[in-house]
C-alpha positions in Angstrom: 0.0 0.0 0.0 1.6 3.5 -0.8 2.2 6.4 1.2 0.8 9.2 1.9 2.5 12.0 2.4 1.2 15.1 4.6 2.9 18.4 5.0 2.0 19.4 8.2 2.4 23.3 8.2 0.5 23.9 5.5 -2.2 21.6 6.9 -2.1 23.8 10.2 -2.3 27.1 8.2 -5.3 25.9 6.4 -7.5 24.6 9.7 -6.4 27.9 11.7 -7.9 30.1 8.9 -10.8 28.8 8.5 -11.6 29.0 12.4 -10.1 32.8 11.8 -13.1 33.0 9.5 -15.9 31.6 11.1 -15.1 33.6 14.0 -15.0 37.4 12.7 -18.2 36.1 10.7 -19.7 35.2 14.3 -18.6 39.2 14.8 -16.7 37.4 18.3 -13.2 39.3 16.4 -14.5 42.5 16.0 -11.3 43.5 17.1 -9.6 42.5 13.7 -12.6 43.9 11.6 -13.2 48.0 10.8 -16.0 49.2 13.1 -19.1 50.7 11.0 -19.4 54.4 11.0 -22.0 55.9 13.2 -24.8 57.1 11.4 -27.3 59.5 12.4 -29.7 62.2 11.2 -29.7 65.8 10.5 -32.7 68.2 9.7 -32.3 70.2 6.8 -34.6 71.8 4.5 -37.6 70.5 6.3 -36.6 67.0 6.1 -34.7 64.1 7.8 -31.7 63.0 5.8 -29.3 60.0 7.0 -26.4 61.0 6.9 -22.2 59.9 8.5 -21.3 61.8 11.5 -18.3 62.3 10.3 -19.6 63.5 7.1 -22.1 66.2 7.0 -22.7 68.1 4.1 -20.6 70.7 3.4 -21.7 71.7 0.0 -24.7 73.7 1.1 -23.7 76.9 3.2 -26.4 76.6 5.3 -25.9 73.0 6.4 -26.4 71.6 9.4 -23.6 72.1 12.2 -24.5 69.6 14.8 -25.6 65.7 14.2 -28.0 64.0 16.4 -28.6 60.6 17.0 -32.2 59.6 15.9 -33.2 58.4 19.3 -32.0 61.9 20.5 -34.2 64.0 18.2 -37.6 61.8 18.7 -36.6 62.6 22.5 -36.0 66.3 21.8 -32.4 66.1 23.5 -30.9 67.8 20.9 -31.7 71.4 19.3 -30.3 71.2 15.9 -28.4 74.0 14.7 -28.8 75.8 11.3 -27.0 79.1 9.7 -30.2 81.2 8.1 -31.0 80.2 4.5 -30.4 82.6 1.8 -32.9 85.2 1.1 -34.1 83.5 -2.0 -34.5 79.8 -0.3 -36.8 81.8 2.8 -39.2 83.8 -0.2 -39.5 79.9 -1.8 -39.9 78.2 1.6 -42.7 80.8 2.6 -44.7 80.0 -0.8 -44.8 76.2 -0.3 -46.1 76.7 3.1 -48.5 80.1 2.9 -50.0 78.6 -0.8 -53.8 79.1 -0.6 -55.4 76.1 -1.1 -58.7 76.3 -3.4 -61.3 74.5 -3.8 -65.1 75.5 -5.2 -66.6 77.3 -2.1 -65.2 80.6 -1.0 -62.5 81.2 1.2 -60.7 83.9 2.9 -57.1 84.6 1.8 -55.5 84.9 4.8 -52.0 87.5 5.0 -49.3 86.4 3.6 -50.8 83.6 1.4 -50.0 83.6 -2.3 -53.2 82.9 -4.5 -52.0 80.7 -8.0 -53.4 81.8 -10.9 -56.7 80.6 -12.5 -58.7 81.1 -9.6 -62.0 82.7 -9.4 -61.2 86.4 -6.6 -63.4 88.9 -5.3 -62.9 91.4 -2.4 -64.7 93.1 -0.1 -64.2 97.1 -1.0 -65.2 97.7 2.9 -63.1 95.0 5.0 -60.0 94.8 2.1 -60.4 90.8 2.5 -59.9 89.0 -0.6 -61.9 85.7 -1.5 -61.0 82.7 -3.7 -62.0 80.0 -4.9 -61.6 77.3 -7.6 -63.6 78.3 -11.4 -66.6 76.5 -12.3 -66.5 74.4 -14.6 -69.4 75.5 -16.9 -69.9 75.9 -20.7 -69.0 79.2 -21.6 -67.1 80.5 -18.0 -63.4 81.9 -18.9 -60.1 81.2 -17.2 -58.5 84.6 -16.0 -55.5 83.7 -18.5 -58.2 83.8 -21.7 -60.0 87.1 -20.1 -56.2 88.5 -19.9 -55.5 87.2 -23.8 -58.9 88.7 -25.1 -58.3 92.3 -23.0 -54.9 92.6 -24.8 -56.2 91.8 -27.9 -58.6 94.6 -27.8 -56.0 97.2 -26.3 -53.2 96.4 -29.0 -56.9 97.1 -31.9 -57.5 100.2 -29.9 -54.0 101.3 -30.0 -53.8 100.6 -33.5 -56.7 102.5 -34.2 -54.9 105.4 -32.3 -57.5 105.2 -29.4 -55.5 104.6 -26.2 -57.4 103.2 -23.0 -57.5 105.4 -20.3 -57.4 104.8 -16.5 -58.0 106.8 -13.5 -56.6 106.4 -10.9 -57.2 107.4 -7.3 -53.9 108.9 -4.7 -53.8 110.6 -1.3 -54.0 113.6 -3.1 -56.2 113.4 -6.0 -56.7 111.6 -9.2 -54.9 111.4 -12.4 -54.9 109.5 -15.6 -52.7 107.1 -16.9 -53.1 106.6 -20.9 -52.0 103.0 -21.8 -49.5 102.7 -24.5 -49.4 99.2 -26.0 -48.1 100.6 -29.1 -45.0 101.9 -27.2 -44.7 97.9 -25.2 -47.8 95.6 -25.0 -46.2 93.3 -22.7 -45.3 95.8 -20.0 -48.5 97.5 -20.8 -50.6 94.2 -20.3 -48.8 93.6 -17.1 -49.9 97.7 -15.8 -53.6 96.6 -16.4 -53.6 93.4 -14.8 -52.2 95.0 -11.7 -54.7 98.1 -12.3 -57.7 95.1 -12.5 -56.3 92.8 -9.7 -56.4 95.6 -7.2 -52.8 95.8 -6.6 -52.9 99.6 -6.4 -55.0 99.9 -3.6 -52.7 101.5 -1.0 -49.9 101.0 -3.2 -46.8 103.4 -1.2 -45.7 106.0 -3.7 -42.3 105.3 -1.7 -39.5 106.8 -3.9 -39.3 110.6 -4.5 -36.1 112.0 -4.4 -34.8 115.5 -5.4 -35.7 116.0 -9.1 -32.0 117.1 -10.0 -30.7 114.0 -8.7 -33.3 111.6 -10.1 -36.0 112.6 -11.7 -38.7 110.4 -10.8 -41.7 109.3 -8.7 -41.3 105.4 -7.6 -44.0 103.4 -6.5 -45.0 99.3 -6.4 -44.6 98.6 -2.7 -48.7 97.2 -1.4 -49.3 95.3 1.4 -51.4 93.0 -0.7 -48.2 90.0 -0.6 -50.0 87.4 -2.3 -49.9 89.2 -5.3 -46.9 90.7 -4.8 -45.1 87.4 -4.6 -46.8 86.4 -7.9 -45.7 89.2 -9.6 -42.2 89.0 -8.5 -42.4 85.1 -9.6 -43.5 85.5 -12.9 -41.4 88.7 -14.4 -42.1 90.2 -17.5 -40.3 90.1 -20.7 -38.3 93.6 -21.9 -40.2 95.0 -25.0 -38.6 96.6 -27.9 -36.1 99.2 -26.6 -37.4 103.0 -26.3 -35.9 104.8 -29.5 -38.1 107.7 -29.6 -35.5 110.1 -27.7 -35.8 111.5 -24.3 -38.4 110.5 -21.5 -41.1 112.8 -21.4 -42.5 114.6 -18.4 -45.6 112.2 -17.6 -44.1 108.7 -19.3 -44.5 106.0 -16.9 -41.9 103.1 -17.2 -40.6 99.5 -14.6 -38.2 99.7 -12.5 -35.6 97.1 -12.9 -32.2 95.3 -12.3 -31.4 93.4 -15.2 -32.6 91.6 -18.6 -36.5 90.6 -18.0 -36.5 91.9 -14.6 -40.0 93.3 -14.6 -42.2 92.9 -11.6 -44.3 95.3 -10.2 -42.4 98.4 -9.3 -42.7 101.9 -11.5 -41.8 105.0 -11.8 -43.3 108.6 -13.4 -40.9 110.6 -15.1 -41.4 114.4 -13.9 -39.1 115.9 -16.2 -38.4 115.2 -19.3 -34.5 114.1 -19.4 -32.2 111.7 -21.2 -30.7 109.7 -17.9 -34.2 107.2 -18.4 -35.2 104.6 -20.9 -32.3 104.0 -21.8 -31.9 100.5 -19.9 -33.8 97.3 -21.3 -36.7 97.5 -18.7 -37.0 101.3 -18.9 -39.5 101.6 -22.0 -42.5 103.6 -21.1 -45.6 101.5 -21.2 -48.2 104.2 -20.3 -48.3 108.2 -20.1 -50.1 110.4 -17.4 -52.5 112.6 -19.0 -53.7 114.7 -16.6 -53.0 115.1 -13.1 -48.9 115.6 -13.5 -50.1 118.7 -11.3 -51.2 116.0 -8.7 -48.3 113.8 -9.2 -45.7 117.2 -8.5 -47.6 117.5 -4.6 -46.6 114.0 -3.7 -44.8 114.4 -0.3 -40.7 114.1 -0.8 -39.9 111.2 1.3 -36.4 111.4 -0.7 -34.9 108.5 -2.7 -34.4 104.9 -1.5 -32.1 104.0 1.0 -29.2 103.5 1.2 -28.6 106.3 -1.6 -31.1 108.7 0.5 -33.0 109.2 3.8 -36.6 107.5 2.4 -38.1 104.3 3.3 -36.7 101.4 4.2 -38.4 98.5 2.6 -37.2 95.7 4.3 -38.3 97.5 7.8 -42.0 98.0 6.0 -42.3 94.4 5.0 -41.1 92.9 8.4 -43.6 95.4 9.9 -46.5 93.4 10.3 -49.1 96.5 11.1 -48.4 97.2 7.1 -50.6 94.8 6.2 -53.0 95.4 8.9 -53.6 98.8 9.7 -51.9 100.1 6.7 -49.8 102.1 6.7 -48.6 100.8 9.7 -46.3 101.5 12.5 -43.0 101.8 11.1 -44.5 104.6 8.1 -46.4 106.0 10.7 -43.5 107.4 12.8 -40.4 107.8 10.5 -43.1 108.9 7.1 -46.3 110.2 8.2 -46.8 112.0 5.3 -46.1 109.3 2.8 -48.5 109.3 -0.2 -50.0 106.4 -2.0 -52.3 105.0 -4.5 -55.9 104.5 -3.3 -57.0 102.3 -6.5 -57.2 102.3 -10.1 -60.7 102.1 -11.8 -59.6 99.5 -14.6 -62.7 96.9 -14.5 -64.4 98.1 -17.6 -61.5 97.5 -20.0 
C-alpha cells in the first residue's frame, strides 16, 4: 500500500484560517474587523436625511452644524443648529407653506398667502379681505389667462386704431390719468392693467421721491397685498422693444428694474423730461399720465431709496406686520407720516 504524504504546516495554516473566518463572521473578532461608522440624522430643509457623523454636508452653506442621533431627536435632547437660509430659499420656503389652497366654495385669503393663478377672486371694498375659490367648470365661464388674452387683444386694436385706453386712478392727493400705450410695449402695458384690475394699487406706497436734479422720478409698487406681490415677483415680464423715440417725457410712466427681463411690479413717473431714463432694457415707457402731472408734482418728498437717500426702508416695511393690517402701519407712521400712495385704479371696464 503506498504512502501518503502530509505536509503538516501547511495543513495547520489551512484549519487555523478557517476558524479565523468563522469567527469574525460570528462578529466574536471584531477587534480584527473596521468598526461601521456611526450614522445619524440631520434636519435640513424641512426634512430628515441620513447622513455619516463624520460626514455632514458641506456643500450647502447653510448646512447643518451639529448631528444628532435619531433616538436623541424623537426625544427632543438635541436642538439642531442651522446658519439662516439665503434670502431667496426663505421667499420659496414661505410659498410652499403660505400657498392658498382652493377649492369651489369661497375662502378667505389669509395674509401672507400667495393665490396661484386661475382662480375665481373677489374682495370686499369695505373690510379689504380677498376671497378665492376654484372656477366652475361651466360651458361658456373663462379662465382669467383667456380674459387677460382677449383684453390685450382689444387694447393692441385700440391702439392701432390710435384710441388709447385710459385709466384713472385714485392717490392721497387726488386723481390722475394714466393713458395706456401698448403701441409703445404691449407686454409691459398688459402687465400695468392686470395690476390696475387685480387691485394691486390699492394702497400702493408711492415710496421713492427723491430730489428732481438728482433723479427725476416718482417710484412706486410697494402694497401690502403679498399674495400678489409674490406672484408678480415670480413671474417677471419680458423687456419690449427698446425705447428709440429720444428722451423721456414729463408724464411717461416706465418699470423699474435690475437686469434683462426683470419686470415685476415696481414703476416709476418721469417728472421731467430728461435723457438719464429709458435707456436701460426694462425702462421703455408702457403708459403716459395725462392729466393730473399737477397732482403727481404735490406727492410728499420722502427722498430716494435708501441707502442712496434718507426715504423708506423696505425691508423695515415688509417685516412690519401693522403694514398689512392697519396700513400704513407703524414703522410709516412714525419715520413717514406723510407718505402718499395709491388708493386704487378704476380699470374693470377694460
Amino acid at each position: 500500500m503506498p504512502l501518503i504524504r502530509v505536509n503538516a504546516p501547511r495543513v495547520v495554516v489551512f484549519a487555523l484560517a478557517t476558524i479565523v473566518i468563522s469567527l469574525v463572521g460570528l462578529g466574536l473578532l471584531g477587534g480584527f474587523t473596521r468598526k461601521p461608522k456611526h450614522r445619524g440624522v440631520v434636519v435640513y430643509d424641512e426634512q430628515v436625511i441620513e447622513t455619516d457623523r463624520q460626514k455632514a454636508p458641506k456643500k450647502h452653506n447653510h448646512a447643518v452644524k451639529k448631528v444628532a442621533s435619531e433616538q436623541e431627536i424623537l426625544e427632543n435632547k438635541v436642538e439642531t443648529e442651522m446658519e439662516p437660509e439665503p434670502a431667496h430659499l426663505d421667499s420659496e420656503k414661505h410659498l410652499r407653506k403660505h400657498a392658498f389652497v382652493a377649492t369651489h366654495e369661497w375662502q378667505v385669503v389669509e395674509e401672507g398667502q400667495a393665490v396661484p393663478p386661475g382662480l375665481h377672486i373677489k374682495m370686499d371694498m369695505q373690510t379689504g379681505k380677498k376671497m378665492a375659490k376654484l372656477m366652475d367648470k361651466q360651458e361658456g365661464v373663462k379662465l382669467p389667462s383667456e380674459i387677460r388674452r382677449e383684453r390685450d387683444t382689444r387694447m393692441k386694436e385700440r391702439a392701432a386704431a390710435g384710441d388709447f385706453a385710459r385709466v384713472t386712478c385714485h392717490t392721497s392727493k387726488g386723481d390722475i390719468v394714466i393713458e395706456l400705450r401698448y403701441d409703445w410695449a404691449p407686454l409691459g402695458a398688459s402687465r400695468l392693467l392686470t395690476m390696475m384690475v387685480d387691485g394691486y394699487f390699492m394702497n400702493n406706497l408711492i415710496y421713492r421721491v427723491p430730489p428732481r436734479r438728482a433723479n427725476p422720478l416718482v417710484q412706486f409698487g410697494i402694497a401690502p397685498d403679498d399674495s400678489l406681490r409674490s406672484l408678480y415677483e415670480k413671474y417677471k415680464v419680458k423687456d419690449d422693444a427698446p425705447w428709440k423715440n429720444g428722451d423721456m417725457e414729463r408724464g411717461y410712466i416706465a418699470f423699474a428694474g435690475n437686469g434683462k427681463d426683470s419686470r415685476t411690479c415696481h414703476m416709476f413717473i418721469c417728472v421731467k423730461k430728461t435723457g438719464s431714463l429709458g435707456k436701460r432694457l426694462w425702462e421703455t415707457p408702457v403708459a403716459r399720465v395725462v392729466e393730473g402731472m399737477d397732482i403727481v408734482d404735490t406727492f410728499h418728498p420722502v427722498g430716494d431709496m435708501q441707502p442712496w437717500g434718507n426715504g423708506p426702508d423696505s425691508g423695515k416695511i415688509f417685516r412690519d406686520k401693522t403694514f398689512r393690517s392697519s396700513f400704513p402701519g407703524e414703522y410709516l407712521t412714525k419715520n413717514y407720516p406723510n407718505i402718499d400712495y395709491f388708493l386704487g385704479c378704476d380699470a374693470s371696464d377694460l
